[in-house]
N, C-alpha and C positions, 0 to 999 in steps of 0.2 A: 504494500500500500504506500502509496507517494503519500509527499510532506501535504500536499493538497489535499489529496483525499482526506488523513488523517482531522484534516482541518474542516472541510466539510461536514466528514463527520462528527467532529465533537460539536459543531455548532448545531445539527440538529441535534444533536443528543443535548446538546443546552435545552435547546428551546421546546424541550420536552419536558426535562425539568423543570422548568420556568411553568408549562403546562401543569404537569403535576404538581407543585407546589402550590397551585389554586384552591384547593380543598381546605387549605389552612385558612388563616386569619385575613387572607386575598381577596379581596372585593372582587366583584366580577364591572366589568366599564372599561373603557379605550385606557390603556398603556404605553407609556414611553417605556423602551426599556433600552438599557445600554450595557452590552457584555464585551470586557477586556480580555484578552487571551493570552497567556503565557506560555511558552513550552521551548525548550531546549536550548535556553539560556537568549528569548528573541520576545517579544512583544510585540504584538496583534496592532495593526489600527483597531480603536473603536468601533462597533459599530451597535449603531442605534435604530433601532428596529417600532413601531409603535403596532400595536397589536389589540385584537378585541377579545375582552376573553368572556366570553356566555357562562350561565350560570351550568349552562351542561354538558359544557368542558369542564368543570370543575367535579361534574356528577361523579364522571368516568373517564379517570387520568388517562388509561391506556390507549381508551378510544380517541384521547387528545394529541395523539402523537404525531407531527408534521408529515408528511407524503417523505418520501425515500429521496435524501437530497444522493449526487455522484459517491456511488460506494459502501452508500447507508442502508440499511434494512430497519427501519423502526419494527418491522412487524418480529424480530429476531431476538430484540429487546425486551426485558422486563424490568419493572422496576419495584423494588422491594422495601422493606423495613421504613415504611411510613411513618411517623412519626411528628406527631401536633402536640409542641406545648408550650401552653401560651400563643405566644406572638413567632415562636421560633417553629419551622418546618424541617425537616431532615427526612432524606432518603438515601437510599442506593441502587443503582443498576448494573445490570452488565449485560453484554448484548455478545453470546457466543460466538456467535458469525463472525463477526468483524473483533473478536477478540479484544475486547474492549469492557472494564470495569469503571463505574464511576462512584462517587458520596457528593453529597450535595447540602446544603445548609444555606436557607435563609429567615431572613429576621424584619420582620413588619413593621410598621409604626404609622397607621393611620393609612393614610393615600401614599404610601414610599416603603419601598424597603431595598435591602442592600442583601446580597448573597456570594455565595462559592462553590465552584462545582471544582473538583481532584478527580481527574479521571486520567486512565492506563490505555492505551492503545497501540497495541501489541510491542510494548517494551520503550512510548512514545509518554512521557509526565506532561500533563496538561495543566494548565488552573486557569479557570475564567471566574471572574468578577465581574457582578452585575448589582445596576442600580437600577431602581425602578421607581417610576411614578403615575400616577391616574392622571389622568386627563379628565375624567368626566366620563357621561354614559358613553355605548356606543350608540353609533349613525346606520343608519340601515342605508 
């Protein structure tokens, strides 16, 4: 798997997380969201994404999972040891196929919160940092 690919795919596997992390203390309404990327001693541009998230996307993490970006299988992916408390959201994945392990953790506070995904891809250390904020309802 090229440097690409692996990049591709950690980003949907971000923004899957980001998905399943809905279930917690997440409002559902339009999001700004911005995820930083780290991995092999190099730094990601930013990028900033704004997103709607329904209340049922939130029902049902799994079924939230983006379409298959270059190299990705969400459908290969599972995400485990959920965990809600309080304002703090925690999980894990790993996604056999594309050999790939993640933990994830983020932290609420109102309309904003701040998170970290660590994730392995196939012998590849990842860490994405992301901030988030509401915008308001969504727009149809």
């Amino acid at each position: 798997m090229t440097l690409r690919n692996v990049c591709v795919v950690a980003g949907v596997l971000a923004l899957a997380g980001l998905l399943f992390a809905q279930e917690g203390p997440r409002r559902d309404g339009r999001w700004e969201v911005k995820m930083e990327m780290q991995m092999a001693g190099m730094t990601m541009p930013a990028q900033t994404l704004t997103q709607c998230v329904t209340k049922e996307q939130a029902a049902d993490p799994q079924k939230a999972l983006p379409p298959a970006g270059r190299g990705a299988d969400p459908a290969d992916c599972k995400i485990s040891d959920h965990k809600v408390d309080g304002n703090k959201v925690t999980w894990s994945m790993t996604c056999p196929k594309d050999q790939m392990t993640g933990a994830g953790e983020f932290l609420y506070s109102g309309d904003t919160y701040t998170g970290t995904m660590k994730m392995n891809a196939r012998g590849q250390e990842m860490t994405m940092k992301y901030t988030g904020k509401r915008l308001g309802d969504c727009t149809k």
